[in-house]
C-alpha positions, -999 to +999 in steps of 0.1 A: +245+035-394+251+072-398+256+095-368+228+120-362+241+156-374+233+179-339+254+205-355+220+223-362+217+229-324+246+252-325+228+276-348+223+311-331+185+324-341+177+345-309+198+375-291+234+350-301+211+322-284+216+284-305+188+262-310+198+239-282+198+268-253+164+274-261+150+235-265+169+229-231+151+266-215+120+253-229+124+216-212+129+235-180+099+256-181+081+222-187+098+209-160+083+243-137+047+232-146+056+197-135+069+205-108+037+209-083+029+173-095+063+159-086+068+179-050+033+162-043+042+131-053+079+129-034+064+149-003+035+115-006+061+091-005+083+105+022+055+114+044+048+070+046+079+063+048+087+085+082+056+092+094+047+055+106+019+067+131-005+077+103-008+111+116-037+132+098-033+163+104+007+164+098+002+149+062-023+179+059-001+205+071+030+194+048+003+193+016-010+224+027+017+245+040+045+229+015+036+217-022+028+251-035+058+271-019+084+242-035+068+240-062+073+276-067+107+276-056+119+247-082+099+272-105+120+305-097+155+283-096+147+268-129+137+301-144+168+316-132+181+286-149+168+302-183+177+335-182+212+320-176+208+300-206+195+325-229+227+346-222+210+382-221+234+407-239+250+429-213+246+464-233+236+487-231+223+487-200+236+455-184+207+433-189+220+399-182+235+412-148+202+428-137+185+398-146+209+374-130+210+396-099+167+399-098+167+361-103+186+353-075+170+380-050+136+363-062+148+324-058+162+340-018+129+355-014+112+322-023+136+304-007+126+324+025+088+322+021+094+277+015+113+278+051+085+303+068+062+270+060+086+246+071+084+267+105+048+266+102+049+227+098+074+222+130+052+248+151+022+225+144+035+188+149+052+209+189+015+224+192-005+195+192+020+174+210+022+206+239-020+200+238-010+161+253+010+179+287-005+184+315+013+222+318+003+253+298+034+272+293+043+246+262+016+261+244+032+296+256+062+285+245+057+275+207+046+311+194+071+333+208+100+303+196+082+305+161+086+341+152+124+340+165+128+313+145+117+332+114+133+366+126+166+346+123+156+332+090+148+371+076+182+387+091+197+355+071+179+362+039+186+399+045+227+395+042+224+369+017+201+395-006+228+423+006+257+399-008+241+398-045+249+435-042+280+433-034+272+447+005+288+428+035+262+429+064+291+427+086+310+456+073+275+474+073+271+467+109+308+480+119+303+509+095+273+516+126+297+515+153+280+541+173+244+531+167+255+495+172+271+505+209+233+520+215+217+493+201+240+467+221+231+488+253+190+488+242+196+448+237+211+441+270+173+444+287+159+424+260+187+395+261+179+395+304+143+393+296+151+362+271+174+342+295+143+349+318+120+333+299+144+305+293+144+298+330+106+299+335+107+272+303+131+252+319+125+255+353+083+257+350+083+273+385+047+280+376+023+275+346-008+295+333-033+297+355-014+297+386-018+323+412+017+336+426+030+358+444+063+376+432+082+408+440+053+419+458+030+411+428+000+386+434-023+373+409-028+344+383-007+343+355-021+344+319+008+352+295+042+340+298+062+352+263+097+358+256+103+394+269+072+394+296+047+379+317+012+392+324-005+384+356-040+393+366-042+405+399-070+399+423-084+435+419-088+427+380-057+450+367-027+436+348+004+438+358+033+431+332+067+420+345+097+417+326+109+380+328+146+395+341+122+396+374+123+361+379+158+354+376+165+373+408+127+374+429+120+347+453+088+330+435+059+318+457+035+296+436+003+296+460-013+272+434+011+244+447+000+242+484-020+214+493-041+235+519-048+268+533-040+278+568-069+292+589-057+311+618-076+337+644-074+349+682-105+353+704-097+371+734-121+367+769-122+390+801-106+376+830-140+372+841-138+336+828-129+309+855-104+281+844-127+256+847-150+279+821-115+282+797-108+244+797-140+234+790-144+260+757-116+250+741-120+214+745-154+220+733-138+241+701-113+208+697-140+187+697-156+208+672-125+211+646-120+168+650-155+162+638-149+187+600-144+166+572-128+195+556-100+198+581-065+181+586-076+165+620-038+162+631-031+197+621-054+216+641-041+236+670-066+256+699-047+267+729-043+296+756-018+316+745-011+346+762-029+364+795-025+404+795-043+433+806-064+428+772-080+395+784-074+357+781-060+345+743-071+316+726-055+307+696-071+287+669-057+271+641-066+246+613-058+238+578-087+230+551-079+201+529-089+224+500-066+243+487-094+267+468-101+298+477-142+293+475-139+265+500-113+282+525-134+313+530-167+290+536-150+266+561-134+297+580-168+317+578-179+285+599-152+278+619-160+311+636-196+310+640-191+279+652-162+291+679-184+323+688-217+300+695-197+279+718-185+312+734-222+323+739-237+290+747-210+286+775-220+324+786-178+334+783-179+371+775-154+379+744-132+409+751-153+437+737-134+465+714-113+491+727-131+526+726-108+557+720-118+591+734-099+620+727-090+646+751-115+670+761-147+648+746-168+631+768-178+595+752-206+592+735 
């Protein structure tokens, strides 16, 4: 059998190009329209093979989020393919270099644009398993991770597109020496402020939603992100503290208390006899043992202290409650309830102290 003659493939016809350059550039532009078929079919296969749960909504996101950026990406490489097959003449104005260069800029862009999805896909798979905890700052946690994750990703893409030109991103930066001392000096806040979110992540000393109490700051939190946290305070302003706060302030999460303390004096005359005293506050004892809303064994009622002021009596109790709605309602009867024992028993509370100033006769 004769060979087959191929020598025909050699023949240049276009710009110095043979036959067989351009049957092979056209194979892979046929290959580029394929190549949204194929991504979906490989991205199928590997999604059953590791994803052994069945999960919906992460086979959605990787067809969604990933067969038309590698698609497009196989596309660009394989067109930068071509023009290095077609062999662009380099006069007169360097035509195969600018090409070469613009191809490669254009497969890094792409390249950046495929891994901005691939983020995307990550972020969603840690989102909906943050919705399954209990806790609040996951969910917190996920965006501000997200867009570092893609800052890196540009500053990456930015020195690889600088090296096609022949720039070192390094040298650039050392070039800056002086701006880069100011800009190390501007990071040094922002770097405290991320090692502070890093221990609020780790640690979860609190979560949103909780009311603490922090460097003199009070409120509930409702935004903890890499560089700050906001916390609503009870007088409905914001306040917006750099996360360097918590890496030194003492944290008091009021959330985490399993009660409230309720705590008041009521001071007598000396009018009242002893016998009068002992039978109030057994009577106010007797009162706090029968709440249901009260630690029985916690409660406290004693005399306390006798002065020129009158007779102290202390009271003291804890609700089970730890809400606010249900402290403030069991305290606003705790002391009805202490000052109706005080009238029925006819002891006379101390009344205020009147002031008069010199040279005014009272009123």
């Amino acid at each position: 059998m004769d060979a087959i003659d191929l020598s025909f493939l050699e023949q240049q016809v276009l710009w110095g190009v043979s036959i067989g350059r351009l049957i092979l550039s056209g194979l892979l532009l046929l290959l580029g329209i394929l190549a949204y078929r194929f991504v979906r079919l490989v991205l199928g296969s590997l999604l059953k093979r590791f994803n052994k749960s069945g999960d919906i909504d992460v086979i959605d996101d990787v067809n969604r989020l990933l067969t038309k950026p590698l698609s497009l990406l196989i596309n660009v490489v394989l067109w930068n393919g071509v023009i290095g097959l077609l062999a662009l003449p380099e006069a007169p104005l360097n035509i195969h270099s600018w090409f070469s260069i613009a191809g490669a800029v254009v497969v890094l862009l792409v390249a950046l644009y495929c891994a901005f999805h691939v983020v995307d896909v990550f972020a969603g798979i840690a989102r909906r398993a943050a919705e399954k905890t209990e806790t609040r700052l996951d969910d917190q946690l996920i965006p501000p991770v997200t867009n570092t994750l893609k800052l890196v990703l540009v500053l990456v893409a930015m020195a690889a597109i600088l090296g096609q030109f022949n720039v070192s991103a390094a040298g650039l930066i050392a070039s800056l020496s002086i701006g880069g001392l100011a800009l190390a000096f501007a990071a040094k806040d922002t770097l405290a402020n991320v090692f502070g979110s890093l221990v609020i992540f780790s640690e979860r000393p609190f979560q949103i939603g909780d009311v603490i109490d922090v460097g003199g700051v009070n409120g509930v939190v409702e935004e903890v992100g890499v560089r700050s946290t906001h916390i609503r305070k009870f007088d409905k302003t914001v306040s917006i503290l750099p996360n360097q706060t918590f890496t030194n302030a003492e944290i008091c999460n009021l959330s985490k208390r399993d009660a409230r303390r309720i705590r008041f004096e009521v001071t007598f005359t000396h009018e009242v006899t002893t016998l009068q005293l002992e039978q109030f506050l057994n009577s106010v004892r007797e009162s706090l043992d029968q709440r249901t809303d009260l630690h029985a064994d916690q409660s406290l009622v004693r005399l306390t202290n006798m002065n020129t002021n009158g007779l102290v009596v202390l009271v003291l109790a804890f609700t089970k409650s730890p809400g606010y709605d249900e402290y403030m309602l069991s305290q606003e009867e705790i002391l009805l309830g202490v000052r109706k024992l005080a009238e029925e028993q006819g002891l006379p509370i101390m009344p205020a102290k009147e002031i008069h100033l010199s040279g005014q006769p009272p009123k």
